[in-house]
N, C-alpha and C positions, 0 to 999 in steps of 0.2 A: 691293536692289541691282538698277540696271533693266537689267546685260548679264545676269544670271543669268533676271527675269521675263522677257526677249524672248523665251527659247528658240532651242536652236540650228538654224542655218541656213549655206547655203553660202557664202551671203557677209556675216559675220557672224564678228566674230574667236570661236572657241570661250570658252567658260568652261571650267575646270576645275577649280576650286579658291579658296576662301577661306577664310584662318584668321587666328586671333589667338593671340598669344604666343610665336609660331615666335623662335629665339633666333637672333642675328645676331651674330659678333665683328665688333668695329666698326673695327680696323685687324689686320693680322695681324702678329701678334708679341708685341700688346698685351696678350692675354690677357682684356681690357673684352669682355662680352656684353649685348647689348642686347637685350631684349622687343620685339617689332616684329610687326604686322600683314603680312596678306603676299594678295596677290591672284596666281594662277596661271594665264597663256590660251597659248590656243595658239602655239606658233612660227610664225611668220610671218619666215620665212628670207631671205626678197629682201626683206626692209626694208620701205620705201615709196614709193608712185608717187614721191615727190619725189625720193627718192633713184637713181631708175632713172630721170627725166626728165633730172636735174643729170649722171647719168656715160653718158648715151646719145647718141653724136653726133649731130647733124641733128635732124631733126623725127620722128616715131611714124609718121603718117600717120593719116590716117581711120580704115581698119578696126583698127587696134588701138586709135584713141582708143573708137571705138565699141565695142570687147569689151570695154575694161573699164569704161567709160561703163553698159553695160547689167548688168554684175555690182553694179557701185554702186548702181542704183536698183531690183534687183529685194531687196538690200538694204534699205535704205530705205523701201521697197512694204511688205516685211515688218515691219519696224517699225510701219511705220502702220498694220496691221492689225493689231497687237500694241496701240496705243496710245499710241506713243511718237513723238516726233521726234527726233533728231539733235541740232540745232544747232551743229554746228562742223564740219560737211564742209568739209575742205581734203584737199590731197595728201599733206600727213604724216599725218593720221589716216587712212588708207586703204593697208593692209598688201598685200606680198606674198609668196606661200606661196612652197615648192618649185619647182613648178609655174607660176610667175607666174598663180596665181591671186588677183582683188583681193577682200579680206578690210575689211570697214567695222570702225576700231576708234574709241578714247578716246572713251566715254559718259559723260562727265567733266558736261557741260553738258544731258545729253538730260535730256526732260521731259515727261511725258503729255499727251497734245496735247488733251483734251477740250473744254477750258474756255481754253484761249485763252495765250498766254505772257505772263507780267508781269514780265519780266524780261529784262536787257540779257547776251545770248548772243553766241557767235561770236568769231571768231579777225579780225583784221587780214585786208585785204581781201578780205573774204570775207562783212561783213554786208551784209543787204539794207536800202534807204533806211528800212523803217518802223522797225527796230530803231537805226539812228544816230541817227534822231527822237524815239526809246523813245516810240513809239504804241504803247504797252499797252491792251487786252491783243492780242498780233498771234498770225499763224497760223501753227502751228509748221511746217506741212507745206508753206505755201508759201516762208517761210523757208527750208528746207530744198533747195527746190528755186531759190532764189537765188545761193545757195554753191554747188550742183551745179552751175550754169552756169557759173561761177569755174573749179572744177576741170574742167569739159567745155573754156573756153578755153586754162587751162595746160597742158592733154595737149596738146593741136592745135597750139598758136603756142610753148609756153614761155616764156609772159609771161604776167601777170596784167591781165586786163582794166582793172583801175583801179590807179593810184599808189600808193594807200593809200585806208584808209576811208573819211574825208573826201571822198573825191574820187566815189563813189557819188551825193553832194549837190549837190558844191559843182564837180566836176573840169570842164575845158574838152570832154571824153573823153565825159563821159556827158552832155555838154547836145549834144555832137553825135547822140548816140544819141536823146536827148526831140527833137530838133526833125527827126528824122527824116535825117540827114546821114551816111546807112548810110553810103555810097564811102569818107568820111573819114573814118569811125568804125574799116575794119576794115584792117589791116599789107596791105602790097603782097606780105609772105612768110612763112609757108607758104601759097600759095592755097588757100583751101578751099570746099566745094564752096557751090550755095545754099541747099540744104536744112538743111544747119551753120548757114548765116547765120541764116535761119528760126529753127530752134529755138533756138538762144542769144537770139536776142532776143526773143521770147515766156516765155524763162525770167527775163529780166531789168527787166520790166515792172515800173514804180515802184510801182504799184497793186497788192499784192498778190492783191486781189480778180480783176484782170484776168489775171493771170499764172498761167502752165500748173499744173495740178496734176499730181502724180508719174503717176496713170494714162495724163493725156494725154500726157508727155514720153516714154511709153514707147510711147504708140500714134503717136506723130511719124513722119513718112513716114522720115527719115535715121536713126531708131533701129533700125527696122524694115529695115533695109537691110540685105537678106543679107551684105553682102563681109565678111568675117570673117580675121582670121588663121588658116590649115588646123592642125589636130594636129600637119603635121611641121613648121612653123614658127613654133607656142608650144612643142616640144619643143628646135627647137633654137637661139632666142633664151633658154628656162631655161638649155639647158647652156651658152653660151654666160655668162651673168651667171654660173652658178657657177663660173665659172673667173677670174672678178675679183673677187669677193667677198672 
């Protein structure tokens, strides 16, 4: 089970529990109990980024795309020095606690990154060109940090950088981006800063091989940016969600 081998970590939904043959009534009233497998992780209270992106008015801003942008990948970091990659970072797989702290979940897809991935991963616009191509065997960790930049542009804009998958190949969108047509690559709104501009496009490099690996995307000059949401105002955006919860 590869959330159980990761070990636990802070950004990281917890394990706590797997079993087999726990009994389930399978309508109530019916009396019918069914045998059922059953897997136990931690509560993760405020949902997920997608769901605190879709009921949050306006745009996040920087410094909190950036607090939870750097919990994702120190996530991820840990994987990868576990052995593993992800494959399906998006905003629904990426929980949040109590606390709006972001928790990396569904390892549904994840897979030892050693020897290279030979198989077709990942969620709707969210793979990277070598896996729409299924250029096996590809690199789980750069893969990884291809969808990171998907979820790094859906915190910031509230849009998905491309249409749909296809559009990574084939879109009008990303040949602006190959032939270099930044201006009209990126929305007139939310403006964001250049160092954002920077690193998304170094995470979205068609070339795997050329494109950031998770150390460099965390040694990036904009990750590294101190401005941070303060204590009293992750305290009081939490109480604030748990009043609409």
């Amino acid at each position: 089970m590869t959330l159980k081998t990761i070990e636990k970590h802070a950004h990281i939904i917890e394990y706590k529990e797997y079993g087999k043959n726990a009994e389930r009534v399978r309508n109530i009233g019916d009396g019918i109990i069914d045998n059922v497998s059953y897997l136990a992780l931690e509560l993760a209270l405020n949902k997920t980024i997608l769901d605190y992106l879709l009921s949050k008015q306006g745009y996040i801003g920087e410094k909190w795309t950036r607090y939870w942008f750097r919990q994702i990948l120190t996530g991820l970091i840990h994987m990868k020095n576990k052995g593993f990659s992800h494959l399906d970072i998006k905003c629904e797989n990426i929980l949040l606690n109590h606390n709006l702290t972001a928790k990396l979940g569904d390892f549904g897809f994840a897979q030892p990154n050693s020897d290279g991935i030979n198989m077709v991963t990942g969620s709707e616009f969210h793979k990277g060109p070598e896996i729409c191509y299924k250029r096996f065997p590809y690199d789980g960790e750069k893969a990884d940090v291809f969808s990171l930049a998907v979820v790094l542009f859906a915190m910031q804009m509230k849009a998905f950088p491309f249409e749909r998958v296809q559009d990574v190949i084939y879109s009008r969108k990303y040949k602006l981006y190959i032939d270099g047509d930044y201006d009209a690559f990126w929305p007139s709104n939310p403006p964001v800063s250049a160092e954002f501009k920077d690193l998304f496009m170094r995470m979205i490099i068609k070339d795997p091989s050329q494109r950031l690996s998770l150390t460099e995307v965390f040694n990036h000059p904009w990750t590294q940016i101190k401005e941070l949401p303060t204590d009293q105002e992750i305290l009081d955006e939490a109480t604030r969600v748990s009043t609409i919860r």
